[in-house]
C-alpha positions, 0 to 999 in steps of 0.5 A: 904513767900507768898505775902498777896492776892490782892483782887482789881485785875482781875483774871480767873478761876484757879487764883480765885480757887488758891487764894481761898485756899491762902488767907483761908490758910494765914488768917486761924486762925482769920477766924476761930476765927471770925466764932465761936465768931460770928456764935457759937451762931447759930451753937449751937442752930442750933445743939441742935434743930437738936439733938432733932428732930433726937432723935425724929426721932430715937425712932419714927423708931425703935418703929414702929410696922408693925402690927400696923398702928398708928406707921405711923401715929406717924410721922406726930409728928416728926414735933414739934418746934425742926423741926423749930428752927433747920431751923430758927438757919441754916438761921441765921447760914447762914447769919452771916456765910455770914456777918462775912466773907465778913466783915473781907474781907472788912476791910482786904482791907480797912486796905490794906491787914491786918489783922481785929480786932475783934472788927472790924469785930463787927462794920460791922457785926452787922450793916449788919446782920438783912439786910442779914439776911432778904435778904437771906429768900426771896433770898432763896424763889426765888431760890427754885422757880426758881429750882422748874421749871425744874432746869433751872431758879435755876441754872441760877439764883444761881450766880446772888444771889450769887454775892448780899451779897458782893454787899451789904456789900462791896458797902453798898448796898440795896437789890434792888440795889445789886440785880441789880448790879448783874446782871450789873457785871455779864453781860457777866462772867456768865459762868465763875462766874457759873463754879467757884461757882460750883466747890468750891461747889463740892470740899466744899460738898466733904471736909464736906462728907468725914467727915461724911461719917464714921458715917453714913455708920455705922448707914446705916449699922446698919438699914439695918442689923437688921430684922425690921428698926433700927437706931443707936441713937448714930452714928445719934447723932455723925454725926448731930454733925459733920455736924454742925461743918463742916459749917465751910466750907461754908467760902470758897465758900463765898471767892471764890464770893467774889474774883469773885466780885472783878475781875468782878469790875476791869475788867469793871470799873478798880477801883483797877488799879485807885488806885494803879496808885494814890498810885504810889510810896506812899506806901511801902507795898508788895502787890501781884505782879502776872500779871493781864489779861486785 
């Protein structure tokens, strides 16, 4: 039997990658449980904006005249309100997804290691969600500025924005102040937090492109093999659907910070070691007893 994964601890990058995995795999089902109660709202309406806008986009091209030059003008309507609500319910699919996660992590710690109530998750969840919500519109402002010069301030920037959600949550912080404390744990890790953030992200868009790699090699092939641009509305339909279900990946990047926050915290204020020395001979919980490298 796997031990319950002790998140107050300090780890390196093999362990924060493998303890990842460990805690999705031993929390699966509540978490997933979780997501869809408290992000389908979001997925729906994100999937069904989306749907409008590639049904659009689908009769918009295999309409197109080449002989007529008002068909590629016609796509300056493809644009309509389906477009806008489609970004809208991603930006809420992204912050709950974010808030759902990182509330079931912090009352899974506060109940030391077990497992939340629904109802639990729905107290944090809805005080933190407007907060999040707003923060991660100017947090992805800032980072999209930052990637607009040279790439560079973007990436530097991806792990210090990364690190403000489980900040504000966990720590019940302000953006202000998760912002700075980002910087202030991260000081001296960055290359560690960057590395392991990176590649969770390889392996996430690898899971979510293996999924919809089928459909939309049918649907390229079906464009490409006709004599004037053609695309299946059914294989475009298929793999929209899928994209949006496979979000639900977007939770193992969040556990991974979350983890990485966590090892950064002991290792410079030693929180977790504090605790469990004053709680010494108290409790009689297993807990996760794998060496810690200090």
């Amino acid at each position: 039997m796997l031990l319950k994964i002790e998140f107050k601890k300090i780890r390196d990058f093999g362990q924060i990658i493998n303890d990842t995995f460990t805690f999705i795999r031993q929390n699966f089902k509540p978490l997933v449980k979780n997501y869809f109660i408290f992000c389908g709202l979001f997925v729906l309406g994100g999937m069904l904006s989306m749907l409008l806008q590639q049904y659009k986009t689908v009769n918009m091209i295999n309409s197109i005249d080449s002989n007529t030059a008002k068909d590629v003008f016609g796509f300056a309507t493809l644009y309509g309100i389906e477009y806008y609500l489609a970004i809208l319910f991603s930006l809420a699919g992204y912050a709950s997804t974010t808030v759902v996660t990182l509330s079931y992590i912090a009352v899974y710690v506060q109940k030391g290691n077990e497992t939340p109530t629904i109802d639990e998750v729905w107290g944090y969840f809805k005080y933190y969600f407007f907060r999040v919500f707003g923060s991660s519109i100017l947090l992805i402002l800032l980072l999209i500025f930052g990637f607009l010069f040279c790439l560079v301030p973007g990436f530097w920037l991806f792990p210090f924005i990364a690190m403000i959600f489980p900040i504000m949550i966990i720590e019940n912080g302000t953006l202000s102040y998760s912002f700075t404390r980002s910087f202030k744990i991260i000081k001296d890790n960055f290359w560690l937090t960057f590395g392991t953030l990176i590649i969770i992200w390889i392996i996430v868009y690898a899971c979510m492109s293996i999924v919809v790699l089928p459909t939309t090699l049918f649907s390229m092939i079906g464009m490409f093999a006709s004599k004037k641009p053609h695309m299946s509305l059914t294989f475009t339909m298929l793999t929209t659907v899928l994209q949006y279900l496979c979000q639900v990946c977007t939770v193992i990047p969040i556990v991974t910070i979350t983890l990485s926050y966590f090892s950064l915290v002991e290792q410079k204020e030693s929180t977790g070691l504090m605790e469990r020395i004053s709680n010494f001979g108290i409790t009689d919980k297993p807990a996760d007893t794998r060496p810690e490298e200090y």
